[in-house]
N, CA, C and O atoms as a Tinker XYZ file with bonds, in Angstrom:
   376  protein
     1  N    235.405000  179.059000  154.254000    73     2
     2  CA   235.393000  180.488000  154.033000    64     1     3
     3  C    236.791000  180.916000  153.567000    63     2     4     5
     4  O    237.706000  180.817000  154.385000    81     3
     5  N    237.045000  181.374000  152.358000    73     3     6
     6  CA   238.331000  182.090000  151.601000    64     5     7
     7  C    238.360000  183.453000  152.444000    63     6     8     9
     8  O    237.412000  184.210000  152.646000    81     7
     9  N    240.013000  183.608000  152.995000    73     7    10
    10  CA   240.381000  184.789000  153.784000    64     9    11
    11  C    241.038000  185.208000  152.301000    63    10    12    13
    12  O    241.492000  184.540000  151.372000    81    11
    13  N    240.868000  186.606000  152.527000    73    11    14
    14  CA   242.113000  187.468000  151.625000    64    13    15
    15  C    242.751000  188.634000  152.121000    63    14    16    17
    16  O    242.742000  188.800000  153.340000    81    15
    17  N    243.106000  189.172000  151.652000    73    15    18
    18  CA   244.222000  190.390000  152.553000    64    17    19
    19  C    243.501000  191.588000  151.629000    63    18    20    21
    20  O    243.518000  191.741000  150.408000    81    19
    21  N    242.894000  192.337000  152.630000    73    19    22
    22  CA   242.217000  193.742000  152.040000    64    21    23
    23  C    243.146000  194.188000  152.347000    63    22    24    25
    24  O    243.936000  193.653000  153.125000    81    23
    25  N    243.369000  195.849000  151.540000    73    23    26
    26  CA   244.537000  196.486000  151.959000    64    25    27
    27  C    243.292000  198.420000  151.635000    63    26    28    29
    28  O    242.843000  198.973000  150.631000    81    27
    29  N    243.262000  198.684000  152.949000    73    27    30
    30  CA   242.761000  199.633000  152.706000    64    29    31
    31  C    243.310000  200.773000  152.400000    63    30    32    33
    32  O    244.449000  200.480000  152.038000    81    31
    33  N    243.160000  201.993000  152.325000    73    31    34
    34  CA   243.110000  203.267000  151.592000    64    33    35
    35  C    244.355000  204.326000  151.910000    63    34    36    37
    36  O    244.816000  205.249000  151.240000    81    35
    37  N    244.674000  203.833000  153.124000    73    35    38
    38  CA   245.591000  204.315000  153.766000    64    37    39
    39  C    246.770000  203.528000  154.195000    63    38    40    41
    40  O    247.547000  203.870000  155.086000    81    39
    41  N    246.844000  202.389000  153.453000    73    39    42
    42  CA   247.657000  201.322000  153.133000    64    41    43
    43  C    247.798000  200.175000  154.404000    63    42    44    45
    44  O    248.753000  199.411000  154.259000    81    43
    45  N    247.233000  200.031000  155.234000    73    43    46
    46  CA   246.855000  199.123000  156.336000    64    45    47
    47  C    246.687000  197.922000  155.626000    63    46    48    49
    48  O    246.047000  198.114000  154.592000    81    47
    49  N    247.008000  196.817000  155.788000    73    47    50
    50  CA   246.350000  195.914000  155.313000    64    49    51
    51  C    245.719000  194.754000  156.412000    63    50    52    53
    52  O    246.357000  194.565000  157.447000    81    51
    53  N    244.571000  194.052000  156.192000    73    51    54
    54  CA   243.779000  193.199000  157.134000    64    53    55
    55  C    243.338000  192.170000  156.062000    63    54    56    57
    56  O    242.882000  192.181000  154.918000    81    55
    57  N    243.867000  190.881000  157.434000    73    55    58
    58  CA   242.814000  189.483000  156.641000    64    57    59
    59  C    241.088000  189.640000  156.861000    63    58    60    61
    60  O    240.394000  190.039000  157.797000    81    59
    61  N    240.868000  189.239000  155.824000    73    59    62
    62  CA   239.144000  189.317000  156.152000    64    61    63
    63  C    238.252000  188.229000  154.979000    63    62    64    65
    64  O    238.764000  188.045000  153.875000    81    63
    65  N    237.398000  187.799000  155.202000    73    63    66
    66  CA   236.350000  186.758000  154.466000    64    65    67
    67  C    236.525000  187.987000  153.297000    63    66    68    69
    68  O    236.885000  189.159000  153.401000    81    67
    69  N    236.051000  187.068000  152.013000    73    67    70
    70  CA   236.004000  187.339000  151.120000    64    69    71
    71  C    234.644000  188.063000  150.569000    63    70    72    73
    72  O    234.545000  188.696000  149.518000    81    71
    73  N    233.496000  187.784000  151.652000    73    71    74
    74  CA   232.584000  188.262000  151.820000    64    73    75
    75  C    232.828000  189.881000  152.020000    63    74    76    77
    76  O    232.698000  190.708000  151.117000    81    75
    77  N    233.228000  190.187000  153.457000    73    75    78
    78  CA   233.592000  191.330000  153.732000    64    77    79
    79  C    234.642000  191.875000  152.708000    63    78    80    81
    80  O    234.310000  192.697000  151.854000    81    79
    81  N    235.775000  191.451000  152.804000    73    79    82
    82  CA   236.253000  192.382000  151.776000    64    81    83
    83  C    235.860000  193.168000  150.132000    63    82    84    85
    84  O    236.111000  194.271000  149.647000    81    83
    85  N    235.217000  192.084000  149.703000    73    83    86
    86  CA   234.159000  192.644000  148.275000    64    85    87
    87  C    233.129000  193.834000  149.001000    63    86    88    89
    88  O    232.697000  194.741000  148.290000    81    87
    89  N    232.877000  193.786000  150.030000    73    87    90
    90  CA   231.628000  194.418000  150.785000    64    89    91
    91  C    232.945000  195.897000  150.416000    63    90    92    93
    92  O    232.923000  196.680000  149.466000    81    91
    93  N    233.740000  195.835000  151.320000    73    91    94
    94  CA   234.356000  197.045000  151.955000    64    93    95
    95  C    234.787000  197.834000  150.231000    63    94    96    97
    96  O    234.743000  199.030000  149.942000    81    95
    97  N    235.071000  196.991000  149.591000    73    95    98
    98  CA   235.174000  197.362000  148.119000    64    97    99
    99  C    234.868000  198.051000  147.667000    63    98   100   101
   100  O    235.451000  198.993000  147.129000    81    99
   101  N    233.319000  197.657000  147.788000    73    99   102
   102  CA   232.312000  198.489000  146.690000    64   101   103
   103  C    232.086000  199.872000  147.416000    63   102   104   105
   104  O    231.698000  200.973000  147.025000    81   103
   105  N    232.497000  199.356000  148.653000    73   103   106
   106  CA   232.168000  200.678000  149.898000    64   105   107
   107  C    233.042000  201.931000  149.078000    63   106   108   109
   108  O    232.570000  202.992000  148.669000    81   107
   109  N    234.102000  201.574000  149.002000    73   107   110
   110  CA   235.285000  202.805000  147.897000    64   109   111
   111  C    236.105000  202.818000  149.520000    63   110   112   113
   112  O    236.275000  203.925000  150.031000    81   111
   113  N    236.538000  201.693000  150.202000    73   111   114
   114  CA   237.275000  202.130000  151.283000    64   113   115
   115  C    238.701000  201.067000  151.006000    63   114   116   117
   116  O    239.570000  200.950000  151.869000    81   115
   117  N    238.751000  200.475000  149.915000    73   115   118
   118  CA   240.222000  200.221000  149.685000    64   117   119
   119  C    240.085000  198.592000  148.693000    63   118   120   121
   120  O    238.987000  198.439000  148.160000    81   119
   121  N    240.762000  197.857000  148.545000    73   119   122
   122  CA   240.932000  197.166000  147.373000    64   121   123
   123  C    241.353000  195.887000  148.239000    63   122   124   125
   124  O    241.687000  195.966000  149.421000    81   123
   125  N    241.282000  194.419000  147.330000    73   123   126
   126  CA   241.871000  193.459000  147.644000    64   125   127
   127  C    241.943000  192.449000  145.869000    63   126   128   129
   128  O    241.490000  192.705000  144.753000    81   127
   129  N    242.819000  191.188000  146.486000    73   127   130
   130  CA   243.194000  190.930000  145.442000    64   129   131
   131  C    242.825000  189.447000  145.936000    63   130   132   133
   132  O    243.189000  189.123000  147.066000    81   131
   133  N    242.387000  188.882000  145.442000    73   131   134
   134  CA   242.731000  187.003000  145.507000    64   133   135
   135  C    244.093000  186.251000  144.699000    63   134   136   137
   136  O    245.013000  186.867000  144.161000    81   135
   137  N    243.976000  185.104000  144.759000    73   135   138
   138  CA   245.136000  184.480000  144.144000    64   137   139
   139  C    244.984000  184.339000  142.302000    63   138   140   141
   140  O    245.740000  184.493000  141.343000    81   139
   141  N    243.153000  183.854000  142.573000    73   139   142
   142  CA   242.668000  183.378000  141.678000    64   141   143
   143  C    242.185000  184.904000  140.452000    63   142   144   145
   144  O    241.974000  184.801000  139.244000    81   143
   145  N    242.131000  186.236000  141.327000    73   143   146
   146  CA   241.921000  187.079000  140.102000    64   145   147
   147  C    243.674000  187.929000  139.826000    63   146   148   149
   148  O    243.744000  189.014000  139.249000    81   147
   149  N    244.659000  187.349000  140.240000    73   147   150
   150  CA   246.180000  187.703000  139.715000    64   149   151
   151  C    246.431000  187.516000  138.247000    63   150   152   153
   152  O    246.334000  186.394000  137.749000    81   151
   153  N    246.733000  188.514000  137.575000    73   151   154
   154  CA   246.798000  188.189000  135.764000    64   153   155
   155  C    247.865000  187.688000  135.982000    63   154   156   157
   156  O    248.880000  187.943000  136.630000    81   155
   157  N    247.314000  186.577000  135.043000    73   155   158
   158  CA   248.605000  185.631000  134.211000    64   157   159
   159  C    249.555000  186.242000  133.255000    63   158   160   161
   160  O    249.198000  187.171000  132.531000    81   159
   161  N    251.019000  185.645000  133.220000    73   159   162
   162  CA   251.226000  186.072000  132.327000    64   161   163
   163  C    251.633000  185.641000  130.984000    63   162   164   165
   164  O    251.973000  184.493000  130.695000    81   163
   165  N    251.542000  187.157000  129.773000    73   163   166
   166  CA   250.910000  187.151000  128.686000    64   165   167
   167  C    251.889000  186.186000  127.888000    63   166   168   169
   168  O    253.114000  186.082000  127.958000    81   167
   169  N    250.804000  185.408000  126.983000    73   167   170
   170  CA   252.375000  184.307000  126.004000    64   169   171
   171  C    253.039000  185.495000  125.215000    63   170   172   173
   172  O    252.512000  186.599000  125.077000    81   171
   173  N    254.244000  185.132000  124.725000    73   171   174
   174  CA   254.596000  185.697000  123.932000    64   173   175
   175  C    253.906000  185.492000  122.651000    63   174   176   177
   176  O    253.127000  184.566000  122.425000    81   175
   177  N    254.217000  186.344000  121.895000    73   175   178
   178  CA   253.678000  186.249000  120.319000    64   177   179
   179  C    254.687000  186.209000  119.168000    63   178   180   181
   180  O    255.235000  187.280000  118.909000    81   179
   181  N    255.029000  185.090000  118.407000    73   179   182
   182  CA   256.178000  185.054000  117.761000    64   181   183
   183  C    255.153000  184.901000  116.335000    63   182   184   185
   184  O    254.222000  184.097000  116.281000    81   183
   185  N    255.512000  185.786000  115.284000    73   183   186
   186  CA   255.127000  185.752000  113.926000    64   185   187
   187  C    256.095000  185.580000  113.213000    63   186   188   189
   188  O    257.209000  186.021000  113.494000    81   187
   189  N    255.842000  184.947000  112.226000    73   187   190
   190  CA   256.473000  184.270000  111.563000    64   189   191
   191  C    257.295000  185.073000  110.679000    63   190   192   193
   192  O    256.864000  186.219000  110.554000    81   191
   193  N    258.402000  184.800000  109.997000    73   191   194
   194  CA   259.204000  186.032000  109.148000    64   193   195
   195  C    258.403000  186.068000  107.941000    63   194   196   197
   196  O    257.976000  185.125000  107.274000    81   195
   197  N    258.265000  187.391000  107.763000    73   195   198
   198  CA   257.444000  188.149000  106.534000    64   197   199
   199  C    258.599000  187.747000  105.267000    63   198   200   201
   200  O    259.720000  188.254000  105.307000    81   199
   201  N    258.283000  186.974000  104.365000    73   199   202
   202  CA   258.929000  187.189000  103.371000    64   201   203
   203  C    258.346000  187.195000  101.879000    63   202   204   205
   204  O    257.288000  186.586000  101.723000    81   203
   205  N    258.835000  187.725000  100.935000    73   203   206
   206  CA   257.670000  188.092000   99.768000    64   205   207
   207  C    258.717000  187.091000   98.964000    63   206   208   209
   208  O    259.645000  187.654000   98.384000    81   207
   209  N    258.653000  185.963000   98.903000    73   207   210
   210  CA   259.581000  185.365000   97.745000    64   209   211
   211  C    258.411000  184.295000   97.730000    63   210   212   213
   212  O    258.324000  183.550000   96.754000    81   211
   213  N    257.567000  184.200000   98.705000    73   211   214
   214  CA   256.836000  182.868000   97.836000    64   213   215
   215  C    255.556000  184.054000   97.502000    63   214   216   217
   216  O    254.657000  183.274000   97.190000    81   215
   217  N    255.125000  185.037000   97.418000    73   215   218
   218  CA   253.998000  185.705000   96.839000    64   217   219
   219  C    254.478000  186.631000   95.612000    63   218   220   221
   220  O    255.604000  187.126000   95.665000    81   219
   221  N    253.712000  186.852000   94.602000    73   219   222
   222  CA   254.357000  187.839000   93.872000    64   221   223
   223  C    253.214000  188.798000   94.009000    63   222   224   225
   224  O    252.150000  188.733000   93.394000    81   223
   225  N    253.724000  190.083000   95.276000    73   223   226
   226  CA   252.606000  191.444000   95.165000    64   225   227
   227  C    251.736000  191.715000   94.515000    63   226   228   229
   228  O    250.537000  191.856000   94.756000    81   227
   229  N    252.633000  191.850000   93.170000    73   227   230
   230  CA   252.171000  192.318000   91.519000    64   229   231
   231  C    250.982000  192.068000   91.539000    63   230   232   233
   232  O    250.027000  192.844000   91.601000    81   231
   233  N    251.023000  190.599000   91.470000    73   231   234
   234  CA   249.337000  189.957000   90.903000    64   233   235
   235  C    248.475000  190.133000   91.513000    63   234   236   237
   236  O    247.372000  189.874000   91.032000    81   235
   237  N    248.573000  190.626000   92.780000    73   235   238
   238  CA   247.700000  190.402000   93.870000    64   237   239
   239  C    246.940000  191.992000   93.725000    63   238   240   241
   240  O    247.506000  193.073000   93.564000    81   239
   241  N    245.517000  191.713000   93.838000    73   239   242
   242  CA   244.786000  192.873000   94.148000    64   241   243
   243  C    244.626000  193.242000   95.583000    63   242   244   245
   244  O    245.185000  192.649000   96.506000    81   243
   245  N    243.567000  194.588000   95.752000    73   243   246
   246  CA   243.588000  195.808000   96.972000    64   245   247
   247  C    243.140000  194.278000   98.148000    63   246   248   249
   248  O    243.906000  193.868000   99.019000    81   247
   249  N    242.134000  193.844000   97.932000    73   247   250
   250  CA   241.711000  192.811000   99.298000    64   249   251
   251  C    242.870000  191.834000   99.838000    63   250   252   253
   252  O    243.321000  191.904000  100.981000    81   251
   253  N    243.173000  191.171000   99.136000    73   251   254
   254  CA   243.893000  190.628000   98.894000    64   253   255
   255  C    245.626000  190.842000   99.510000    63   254   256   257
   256  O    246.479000  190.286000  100.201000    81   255
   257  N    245.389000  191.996000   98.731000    73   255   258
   258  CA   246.831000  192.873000   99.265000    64   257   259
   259  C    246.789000  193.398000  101.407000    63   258   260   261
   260  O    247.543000  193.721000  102.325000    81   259
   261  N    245.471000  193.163000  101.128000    73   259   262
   262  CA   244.914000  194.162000  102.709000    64   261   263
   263  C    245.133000  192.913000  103.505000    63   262   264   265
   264  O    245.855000  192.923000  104.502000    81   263
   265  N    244.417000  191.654000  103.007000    73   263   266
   266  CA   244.691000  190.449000  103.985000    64   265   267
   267  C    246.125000  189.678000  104.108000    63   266   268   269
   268  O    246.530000  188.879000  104.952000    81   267
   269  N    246.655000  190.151000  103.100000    73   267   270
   270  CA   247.844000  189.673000  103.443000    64   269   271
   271  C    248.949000  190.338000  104.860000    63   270   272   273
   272  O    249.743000  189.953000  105.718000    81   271
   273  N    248.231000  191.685000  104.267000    73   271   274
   274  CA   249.508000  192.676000  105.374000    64   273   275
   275  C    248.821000  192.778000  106.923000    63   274   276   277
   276  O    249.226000  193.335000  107.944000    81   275
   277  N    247.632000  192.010000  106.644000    73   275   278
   278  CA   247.016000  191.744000  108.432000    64   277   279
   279  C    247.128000  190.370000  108.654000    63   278   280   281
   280  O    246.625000  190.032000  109.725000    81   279
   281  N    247.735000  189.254000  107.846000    73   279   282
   282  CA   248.523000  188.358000  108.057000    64   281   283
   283  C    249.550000  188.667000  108.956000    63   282   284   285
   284  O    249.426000  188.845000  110.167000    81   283
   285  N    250.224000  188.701000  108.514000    73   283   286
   286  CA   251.833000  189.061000  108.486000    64   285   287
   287  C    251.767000  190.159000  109.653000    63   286   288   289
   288  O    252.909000  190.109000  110.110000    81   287
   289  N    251.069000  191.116000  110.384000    73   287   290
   290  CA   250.787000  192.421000  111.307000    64   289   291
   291  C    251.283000  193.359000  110.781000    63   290   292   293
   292  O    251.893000  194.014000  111.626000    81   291
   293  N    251.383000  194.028000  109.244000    73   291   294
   294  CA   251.743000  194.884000  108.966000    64   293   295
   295  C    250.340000  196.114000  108.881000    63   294   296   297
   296  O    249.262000  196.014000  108.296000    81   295
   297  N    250.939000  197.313000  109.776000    73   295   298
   298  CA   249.322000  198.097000  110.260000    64   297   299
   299  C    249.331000  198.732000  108.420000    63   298   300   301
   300  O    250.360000  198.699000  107.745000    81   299
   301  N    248.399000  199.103000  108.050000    73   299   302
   302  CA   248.211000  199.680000  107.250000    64   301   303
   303  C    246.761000  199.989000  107.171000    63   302   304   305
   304  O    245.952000  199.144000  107.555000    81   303
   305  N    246.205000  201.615000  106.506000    73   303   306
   306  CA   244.988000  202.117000  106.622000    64   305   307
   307  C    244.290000  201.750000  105.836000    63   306   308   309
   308  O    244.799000  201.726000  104.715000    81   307
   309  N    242.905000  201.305000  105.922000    73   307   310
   310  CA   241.785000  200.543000  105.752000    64   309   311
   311  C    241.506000  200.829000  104.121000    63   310   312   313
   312  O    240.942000  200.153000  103.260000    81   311
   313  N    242.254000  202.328000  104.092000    73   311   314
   314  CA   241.539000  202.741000  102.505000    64   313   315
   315  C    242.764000  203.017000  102.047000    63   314   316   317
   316  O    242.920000  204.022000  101.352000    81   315
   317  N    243.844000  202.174000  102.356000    73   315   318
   318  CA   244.848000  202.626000  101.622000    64   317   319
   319  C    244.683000  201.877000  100.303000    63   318   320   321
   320  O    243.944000  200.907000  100.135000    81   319
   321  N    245.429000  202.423000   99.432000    73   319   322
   322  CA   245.286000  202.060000   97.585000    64   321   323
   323  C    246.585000  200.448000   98.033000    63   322   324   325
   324  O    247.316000  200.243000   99.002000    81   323
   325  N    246.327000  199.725000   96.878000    73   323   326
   326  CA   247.029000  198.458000   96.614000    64   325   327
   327  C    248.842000  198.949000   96.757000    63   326   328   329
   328  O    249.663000  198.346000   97.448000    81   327
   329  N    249.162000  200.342000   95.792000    73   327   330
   330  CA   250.320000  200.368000   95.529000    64   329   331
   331  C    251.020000  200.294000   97.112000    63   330   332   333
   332  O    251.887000  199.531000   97.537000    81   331
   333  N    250.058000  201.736000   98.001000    73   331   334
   334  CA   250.680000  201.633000   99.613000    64   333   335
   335  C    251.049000  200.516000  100.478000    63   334   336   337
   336  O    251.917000  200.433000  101.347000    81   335
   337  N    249.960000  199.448000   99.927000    73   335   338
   338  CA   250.179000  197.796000  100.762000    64   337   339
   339  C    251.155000  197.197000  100.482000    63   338   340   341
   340  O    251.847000  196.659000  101.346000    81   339
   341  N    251.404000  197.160000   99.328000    73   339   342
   342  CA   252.504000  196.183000   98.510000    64   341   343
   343  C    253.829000  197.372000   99.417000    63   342   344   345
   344  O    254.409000  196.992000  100.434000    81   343
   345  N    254.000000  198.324000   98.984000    73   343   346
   346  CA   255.231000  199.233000   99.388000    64   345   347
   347  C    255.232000  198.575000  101.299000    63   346   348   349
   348  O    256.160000  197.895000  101.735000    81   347
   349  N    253.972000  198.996000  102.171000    73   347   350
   350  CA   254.595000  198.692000  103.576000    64   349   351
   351  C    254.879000  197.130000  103.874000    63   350   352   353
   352  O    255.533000  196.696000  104.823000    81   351
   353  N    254.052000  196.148000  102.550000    73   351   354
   354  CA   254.469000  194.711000  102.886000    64   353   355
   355  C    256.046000  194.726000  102.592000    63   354   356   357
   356  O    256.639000  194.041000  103.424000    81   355
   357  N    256.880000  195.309000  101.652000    73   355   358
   358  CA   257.885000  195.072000  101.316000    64   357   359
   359  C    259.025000  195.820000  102.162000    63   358   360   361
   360  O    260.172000  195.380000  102.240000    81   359
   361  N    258.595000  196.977000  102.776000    73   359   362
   362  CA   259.094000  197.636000  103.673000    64   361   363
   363  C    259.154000  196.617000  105.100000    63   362   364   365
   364  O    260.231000  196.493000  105.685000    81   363
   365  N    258.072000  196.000000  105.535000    73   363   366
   366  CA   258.336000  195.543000  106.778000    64   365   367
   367  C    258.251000  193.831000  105.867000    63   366   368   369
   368  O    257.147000  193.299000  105.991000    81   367
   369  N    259.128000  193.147000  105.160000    73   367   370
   370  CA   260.379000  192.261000  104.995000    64   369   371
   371  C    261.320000  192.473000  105.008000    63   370   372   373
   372  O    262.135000  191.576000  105.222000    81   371
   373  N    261.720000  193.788000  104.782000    73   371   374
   374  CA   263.125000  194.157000  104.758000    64   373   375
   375  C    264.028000  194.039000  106.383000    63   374   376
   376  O    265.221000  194.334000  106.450000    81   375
């Protein structure tokens, strides 16, 4: 039987089966935590440097232009025109 530490409402806290404590839970009389539902933590996210020297914008059309700048995480709006993509791809290399 898994004990966990309920911690009720009024900040008391008690060991109790894991049974009971999910019980007292749903009751709305206070919260508990296990080991196993503790968030991990998040990886970092390293992207790669945006650089426009191996693409040439120019040639590149609106789709094209759109998948590139959600490559790279540059936000840009769904209906923006080609010229706006190319401008925030070159804006966020700088």
């Amino acid at each position: 039987m898994q004990k966990v530490t309920f911690t009720y409402k009024n900040g008391r806290e008690r060991m109790l089966s894991a049974r009971d404590a999910e019980l007292l839970q749903r009751l709305g009389k206070g919260a508990y935590l296990t080991r196993d539902m503790a968030a991990a933590r998040p990886m970092p996210v390293v992207m790669p440097a945006a650089d426009n020297t191996d693409v040439d914008l120019d040639n590149l059309d609106g789709d094209a232009l759109h998948a590139l700048a959600r490559e790279r995480g540059v936000k840009v709006h769904h209906k923006a025109g080609a010229d706006k993509v190319r401008a925030a791809l070159r804006e966020a290399a700088e």
